[in-house]
C-alpha positions as CSV (number, residue, x, y, z in Angstrom):
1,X,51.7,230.6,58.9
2,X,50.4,229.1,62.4
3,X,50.2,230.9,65.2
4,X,53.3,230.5,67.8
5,X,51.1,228.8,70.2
6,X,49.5,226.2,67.9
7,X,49.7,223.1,69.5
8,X,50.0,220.8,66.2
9,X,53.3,222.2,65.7
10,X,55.9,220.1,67.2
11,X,58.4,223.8,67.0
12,X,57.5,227.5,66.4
13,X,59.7,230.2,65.9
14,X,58.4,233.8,65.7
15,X,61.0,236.4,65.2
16,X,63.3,234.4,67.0
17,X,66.9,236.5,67.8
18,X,70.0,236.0,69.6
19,X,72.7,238.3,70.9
20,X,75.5,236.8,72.8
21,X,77.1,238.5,75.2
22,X,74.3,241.2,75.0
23,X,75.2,245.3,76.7
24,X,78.4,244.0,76.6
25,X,81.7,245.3,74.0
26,X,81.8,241.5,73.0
27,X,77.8,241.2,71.9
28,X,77.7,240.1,68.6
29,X,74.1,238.9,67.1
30,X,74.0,235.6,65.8
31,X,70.5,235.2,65.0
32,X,67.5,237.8,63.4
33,X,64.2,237.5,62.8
34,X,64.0,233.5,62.4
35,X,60.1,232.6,61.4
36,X,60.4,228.6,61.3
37,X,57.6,225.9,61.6
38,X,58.1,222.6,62.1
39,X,55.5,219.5,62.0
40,X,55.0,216.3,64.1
41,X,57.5,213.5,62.4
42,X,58.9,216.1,59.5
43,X,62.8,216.1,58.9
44,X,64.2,219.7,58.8
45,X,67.3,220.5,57.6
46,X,69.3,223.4,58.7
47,X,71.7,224.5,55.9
48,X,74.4,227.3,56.0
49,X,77.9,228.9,56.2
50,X,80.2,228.5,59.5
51,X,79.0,231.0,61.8
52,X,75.8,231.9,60.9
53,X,73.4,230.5,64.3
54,X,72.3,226.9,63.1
55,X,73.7,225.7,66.3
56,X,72.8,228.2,68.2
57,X,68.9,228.1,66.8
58,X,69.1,224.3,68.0
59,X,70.3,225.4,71.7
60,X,67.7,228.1,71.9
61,X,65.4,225.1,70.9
62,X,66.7,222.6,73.4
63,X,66.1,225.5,76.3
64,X,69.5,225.4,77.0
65,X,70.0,229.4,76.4
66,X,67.5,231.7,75.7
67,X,66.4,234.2,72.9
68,X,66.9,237.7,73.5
69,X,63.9,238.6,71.1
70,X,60.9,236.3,70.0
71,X,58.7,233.6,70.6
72,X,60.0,229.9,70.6
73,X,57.5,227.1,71.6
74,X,57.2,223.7,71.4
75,X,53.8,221.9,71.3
76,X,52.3,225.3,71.8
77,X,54.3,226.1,74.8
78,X,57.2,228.3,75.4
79,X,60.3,226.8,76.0
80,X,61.9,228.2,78.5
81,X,64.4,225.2,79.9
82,X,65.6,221.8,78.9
83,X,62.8,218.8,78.6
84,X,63.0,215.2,77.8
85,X,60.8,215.6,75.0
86,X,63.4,217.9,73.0
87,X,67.3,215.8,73.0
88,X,70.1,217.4,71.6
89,X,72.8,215.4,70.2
90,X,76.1,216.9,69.5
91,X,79.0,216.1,66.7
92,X,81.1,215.1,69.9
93,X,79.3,212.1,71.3
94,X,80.0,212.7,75.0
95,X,80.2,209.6,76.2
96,X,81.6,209.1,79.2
97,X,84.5,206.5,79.3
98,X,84.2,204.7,82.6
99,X,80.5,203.8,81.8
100,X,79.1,200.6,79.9
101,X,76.8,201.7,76.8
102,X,74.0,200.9,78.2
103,X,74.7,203.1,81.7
104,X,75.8,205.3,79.3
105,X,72.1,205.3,77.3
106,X,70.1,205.7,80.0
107,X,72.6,208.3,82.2
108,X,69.3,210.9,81.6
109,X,67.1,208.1,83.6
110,X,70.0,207.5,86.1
111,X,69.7,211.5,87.1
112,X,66.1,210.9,87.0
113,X,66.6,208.2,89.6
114,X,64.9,205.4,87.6
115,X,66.0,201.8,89.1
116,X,69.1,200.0,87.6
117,X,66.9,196.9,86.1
118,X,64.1,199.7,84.7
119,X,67.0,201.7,83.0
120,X,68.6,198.3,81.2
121,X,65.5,197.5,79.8
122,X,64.8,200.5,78.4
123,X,68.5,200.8,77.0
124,X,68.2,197.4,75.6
125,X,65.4,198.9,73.4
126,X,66.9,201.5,72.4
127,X,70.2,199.7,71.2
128,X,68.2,197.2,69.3
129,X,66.3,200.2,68.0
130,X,69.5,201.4,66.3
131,X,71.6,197.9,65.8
132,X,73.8,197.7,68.9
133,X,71.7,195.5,71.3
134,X,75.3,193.1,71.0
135,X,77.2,195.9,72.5
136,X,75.1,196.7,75.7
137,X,77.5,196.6,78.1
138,X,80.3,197.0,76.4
139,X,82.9,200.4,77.1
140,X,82.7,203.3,74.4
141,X,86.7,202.7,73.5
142,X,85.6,199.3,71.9
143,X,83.6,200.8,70.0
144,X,84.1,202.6,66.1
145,X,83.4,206.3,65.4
146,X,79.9,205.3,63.7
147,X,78.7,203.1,66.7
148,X,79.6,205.6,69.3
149,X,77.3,208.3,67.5
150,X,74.9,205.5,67.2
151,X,75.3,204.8,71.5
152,X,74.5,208.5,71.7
153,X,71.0,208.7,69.2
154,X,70.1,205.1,71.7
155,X,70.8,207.5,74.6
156,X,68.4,210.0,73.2
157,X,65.7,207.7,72.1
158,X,65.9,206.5,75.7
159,X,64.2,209.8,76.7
160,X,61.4,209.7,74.5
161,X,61.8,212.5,72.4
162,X,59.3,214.5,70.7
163,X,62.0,216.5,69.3
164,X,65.6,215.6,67.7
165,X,68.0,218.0,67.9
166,X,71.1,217.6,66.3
167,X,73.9,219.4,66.0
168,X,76.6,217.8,62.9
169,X,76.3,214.4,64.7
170,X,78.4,213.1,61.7
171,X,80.9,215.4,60.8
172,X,83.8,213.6,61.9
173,X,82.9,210.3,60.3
174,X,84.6,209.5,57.2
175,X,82.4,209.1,53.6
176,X,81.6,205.5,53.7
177,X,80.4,205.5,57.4
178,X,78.4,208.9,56.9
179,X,76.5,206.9,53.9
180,X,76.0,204.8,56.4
181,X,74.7,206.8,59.4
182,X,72.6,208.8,57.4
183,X,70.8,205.7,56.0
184,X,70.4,204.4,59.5
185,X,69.3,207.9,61.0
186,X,66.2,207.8,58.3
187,X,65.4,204.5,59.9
188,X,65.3,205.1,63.7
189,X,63.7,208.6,62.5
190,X,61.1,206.3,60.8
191,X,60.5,203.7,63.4
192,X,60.4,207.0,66.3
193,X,58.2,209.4,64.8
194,X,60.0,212.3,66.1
195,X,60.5,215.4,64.2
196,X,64.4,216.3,63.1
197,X,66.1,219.6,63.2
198,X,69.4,218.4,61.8
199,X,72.6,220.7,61.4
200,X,74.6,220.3,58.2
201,X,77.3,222.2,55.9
202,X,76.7,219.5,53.7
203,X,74.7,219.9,50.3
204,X,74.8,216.4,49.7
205,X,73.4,215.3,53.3
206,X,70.4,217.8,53.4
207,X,69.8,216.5,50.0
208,X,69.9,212.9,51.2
209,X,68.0,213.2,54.7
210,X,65.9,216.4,54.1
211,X,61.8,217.4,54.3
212,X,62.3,220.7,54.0
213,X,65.9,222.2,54.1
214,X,65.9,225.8,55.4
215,X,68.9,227.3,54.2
216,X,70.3,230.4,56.1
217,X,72.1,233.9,55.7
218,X,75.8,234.3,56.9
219,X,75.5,236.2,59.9
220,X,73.6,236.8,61.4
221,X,71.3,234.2,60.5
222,X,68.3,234.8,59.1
223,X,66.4,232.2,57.1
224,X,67.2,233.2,53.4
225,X,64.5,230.6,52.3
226,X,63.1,227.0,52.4
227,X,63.3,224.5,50.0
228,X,61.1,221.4,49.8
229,X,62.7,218.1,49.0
230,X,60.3,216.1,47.2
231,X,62.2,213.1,46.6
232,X,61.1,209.7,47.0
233,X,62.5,207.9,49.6
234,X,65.0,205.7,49.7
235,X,66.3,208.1,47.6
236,X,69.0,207.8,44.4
237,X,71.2,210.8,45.1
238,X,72.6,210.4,41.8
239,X,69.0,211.0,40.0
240,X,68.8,214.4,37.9
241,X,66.4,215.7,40.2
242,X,68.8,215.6,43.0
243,X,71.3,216.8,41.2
244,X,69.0,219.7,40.3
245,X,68.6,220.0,43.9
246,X,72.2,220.3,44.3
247,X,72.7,222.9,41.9
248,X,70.0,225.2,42.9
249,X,71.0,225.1,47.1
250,X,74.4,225.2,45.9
251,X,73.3,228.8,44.0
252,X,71.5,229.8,47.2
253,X,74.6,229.2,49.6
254,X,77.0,231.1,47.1
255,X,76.9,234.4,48.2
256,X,76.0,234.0,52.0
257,X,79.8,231.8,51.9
258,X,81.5,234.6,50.1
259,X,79.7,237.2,52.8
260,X,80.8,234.6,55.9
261,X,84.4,234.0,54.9
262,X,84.8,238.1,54.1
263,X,83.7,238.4,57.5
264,X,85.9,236.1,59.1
265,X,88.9,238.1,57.1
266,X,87.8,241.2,58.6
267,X,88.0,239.5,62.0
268,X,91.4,238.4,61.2
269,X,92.8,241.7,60.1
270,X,91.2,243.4,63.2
């Protein structure tokens, strides 16, 4: 394994833990231990039950919180706050109504006090980039559920990423338009070169999207193991080597659900 400050690695966790709330009654520890590499333009998927730190793994990536034990670094140095070069994208899109999409894109560059004419080029890039150039300065409520979450990867390829972060950006589409986003997402990741942490409870998508798919514990969240997708690309999800793949990260995730929803039963009881 390379060491946490290794510069080749585009994100390096060593022993990375969170407690929330910590010294307080309400700490509870969401994350232990978490040893994770990830290279230049590689696709990781994070794989587990509800509540077991994948989302909070990406926020201690994107500097927006900060571990209470380990090392976290990016390019070989330690995150400590939020950079252009790691975007996070959420499963709500966040756009905000009253802009066009292409204010909307470059709002980051806006803060940054780029000019208006600077910022419109650079969104008109990044909406071609992911099929919306047509829609530049249109409002988000014209838009469908698919091309708002693609208005908000344009907004992150805007910044120039190293780093995707994302957090279920399509959890709340339906099947057909998932199919769709995901085969999209493996374009723009393509044509970017960024690396990908992506968030999923979804077999099927980490089978579909994945480098590596790191599959965790219930909570809290420690990196059971990591399997390797070694699938050609575009890939036939229907093959029997995916559906081998299926079978054997279904296995892995069995017991860690049963631990997670016994947990959440406790709670309940409580």
């Amino acid at each position: 394994m390379a060491s946490s400050n290794d510069t080749s690695l585009a994100v390096s966790c060593r022993n990375v833990g969170m407690v929330w709330a910590e010294g307080t009654p309400r700490a509870h520890e969401a994350l232990c231990g978490i040893d994770l590499d990830v290279k230049p333009g590689e696709f990781v998927t994070l794989l587990g039950p509800s509540g077991c730190g994948k989302s909070t793994l990406l926020y201690l990536i994107a500097g927006l919180e900060t571990a209470t034990g380990g090392t976290l670094t990016a390019f070989g140095k330690k995150v400590t706050d939020p950079s252009p070069e790691r975007s996070l994208i959420f499963q709500e899109t966040s756009l905000f109504p009253w802009l066009s999409v292409w204010q909307n894109v470059t709002f980051g560059l806006w803060v940054n006090g780029r000019k208006a004419r600077e910022r419109r080029e650079v969104a008109a890039d990044a909406l071609q980039r992911v099929g919306l150039y047509h829609a530049i300065d249109k409002r988000p409520d014209e838009l469908s559920g698919g091309m708002r979450q693609r208005v908000a990867v344009a907004r992150a390829l805007a910044m120039r990423p190293k780093v995707l972060l994302m957090d279920e950006p399509f959890a709340a589409l339906d099947v057909q338009t998932r199919a769709k986003m995901q085969d999209f997402l493996i374009d723009v990741w393509k044509d970017s070169s960024a690396s990908i942490l992506f968030v999923t409870h979804h077999i099927d998508e980490a089978v579909a999207l994945s480098d590596r798919v790191a599959v965790f514990t219930a909570r809290p969240g420690r990196i059971k193991t990591i399997v390797p997708v070694d699938l050609p690309r575009p890939r036939d999800l229907f093959s029997p080597e995916a559906e081998a793949l299926r079978r054997h990260l279904t296995e892995l995730l069995r017991d860690e659900v049963d631990r997670a929803f016994a947990e959440q039963e406790m709670m309940s009881a409580a």
